[in-house]
C-alpha positions as CSV (number, residue, x, y, z in Angstrom):
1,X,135.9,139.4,117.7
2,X,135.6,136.1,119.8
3,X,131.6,136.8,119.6
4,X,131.1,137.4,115.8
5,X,133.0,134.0,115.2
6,X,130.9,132.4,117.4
7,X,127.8,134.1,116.3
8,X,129.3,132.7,112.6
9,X,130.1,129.1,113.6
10,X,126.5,129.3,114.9
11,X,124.7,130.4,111.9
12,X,126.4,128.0,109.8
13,X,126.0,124.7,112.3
14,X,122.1,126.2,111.6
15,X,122.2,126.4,108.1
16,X,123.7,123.2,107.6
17,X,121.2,121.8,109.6
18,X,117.9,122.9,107.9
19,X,119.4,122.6,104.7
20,X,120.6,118.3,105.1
21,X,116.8,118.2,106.8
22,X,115.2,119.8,104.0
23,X,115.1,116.4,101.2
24,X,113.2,114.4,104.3
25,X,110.7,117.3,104.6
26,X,109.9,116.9,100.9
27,X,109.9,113.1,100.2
28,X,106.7,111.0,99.7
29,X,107.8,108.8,102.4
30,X,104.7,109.3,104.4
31,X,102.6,106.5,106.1
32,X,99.4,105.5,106.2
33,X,97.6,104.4,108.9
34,X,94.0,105.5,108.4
35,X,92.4,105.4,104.8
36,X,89.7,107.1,103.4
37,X,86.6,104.5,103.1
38,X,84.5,106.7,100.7
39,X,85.3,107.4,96.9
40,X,87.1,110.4,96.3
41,X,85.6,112.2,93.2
42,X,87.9,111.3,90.2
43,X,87.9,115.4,89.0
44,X,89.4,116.3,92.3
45,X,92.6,114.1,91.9
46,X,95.5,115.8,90.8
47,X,98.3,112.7,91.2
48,X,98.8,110.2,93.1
49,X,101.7,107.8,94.8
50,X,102.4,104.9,96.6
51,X,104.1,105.3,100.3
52,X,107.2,104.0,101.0
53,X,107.7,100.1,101.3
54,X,109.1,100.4,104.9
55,X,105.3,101.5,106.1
56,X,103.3,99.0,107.8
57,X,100.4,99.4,105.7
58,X,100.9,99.6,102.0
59,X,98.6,102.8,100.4
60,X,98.1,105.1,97.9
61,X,98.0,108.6,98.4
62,X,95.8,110.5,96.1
63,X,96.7,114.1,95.7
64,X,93.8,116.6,95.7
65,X,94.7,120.6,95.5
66,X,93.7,121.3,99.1
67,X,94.8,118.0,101.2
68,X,96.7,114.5,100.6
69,X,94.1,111.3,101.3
70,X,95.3,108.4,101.7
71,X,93.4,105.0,101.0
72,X,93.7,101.3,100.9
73,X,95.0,99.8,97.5
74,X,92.8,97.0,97.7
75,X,89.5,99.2,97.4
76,X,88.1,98.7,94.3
77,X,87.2,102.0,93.1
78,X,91.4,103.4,94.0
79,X,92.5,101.2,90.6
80,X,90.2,103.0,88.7
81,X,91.1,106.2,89.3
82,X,94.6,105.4,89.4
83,X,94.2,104.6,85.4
84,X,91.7,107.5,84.7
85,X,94.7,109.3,86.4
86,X,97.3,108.0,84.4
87,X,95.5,108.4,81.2
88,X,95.2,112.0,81.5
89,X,98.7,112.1,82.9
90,X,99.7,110.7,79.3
91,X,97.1,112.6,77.4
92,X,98.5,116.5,79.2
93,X,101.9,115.4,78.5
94,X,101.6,114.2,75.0
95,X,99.5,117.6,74.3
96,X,102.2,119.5,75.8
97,X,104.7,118.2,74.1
98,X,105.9,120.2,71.0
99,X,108.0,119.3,68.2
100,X,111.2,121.5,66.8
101,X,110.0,122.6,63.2
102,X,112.0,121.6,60.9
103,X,115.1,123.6,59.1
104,X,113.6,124.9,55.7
105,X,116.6,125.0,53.0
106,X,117.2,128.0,51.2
């Protein structure tokens, strides 16, 4: 009996664990300490972000499907595709959006 409690108190301690670790894992809080010198093609970009403020190096990280990139902000092509980015952001959501129809009256 003493053994199964353990075992319990064990497997709880470890799924309290991975589950309060679990929000770090998955926030863009990433740094930058390398960036990508040549111009990422503007069709490969899925999104983009900025890291967090407490990083030495302020960057954006582009989103691709396959790999994050991260590159300097100052780089005059990055603002470019940030807006081309943005744009289509807006143009995808305002496509997708879909209005109620309205009640007809009998």
């Amino acid at each position: 009996m003493r053994h199964l409690m353990a075992l319990m108190f064990l497997v709880i301690f470890c799924s309290l664990q991975l589950t309060s670790s679990a929000p770090v894992a998955l926030d863009k809080s990433t740094c930058c300490f390398k960036f990508r010198n040549a111009q990422i093609p503007l069709k490969l970009v899925k999104s983009y972000y900025w890291t967090d403020s407490s990083c030495s190096k302020p960057a954006i990280v582009f989103q691709t499907e396959k790999k994050m990139i991260c590159v300097d902000p100052e780089t005059s092509w990055v603002s470019k595709h940030i807006a081309k980015v943005n744009m289509k952001t807006r143009t995808t959501t305002t496509m997708t959006t879909v209005q109620k129809p309205k009640p007809t009256q009998s």
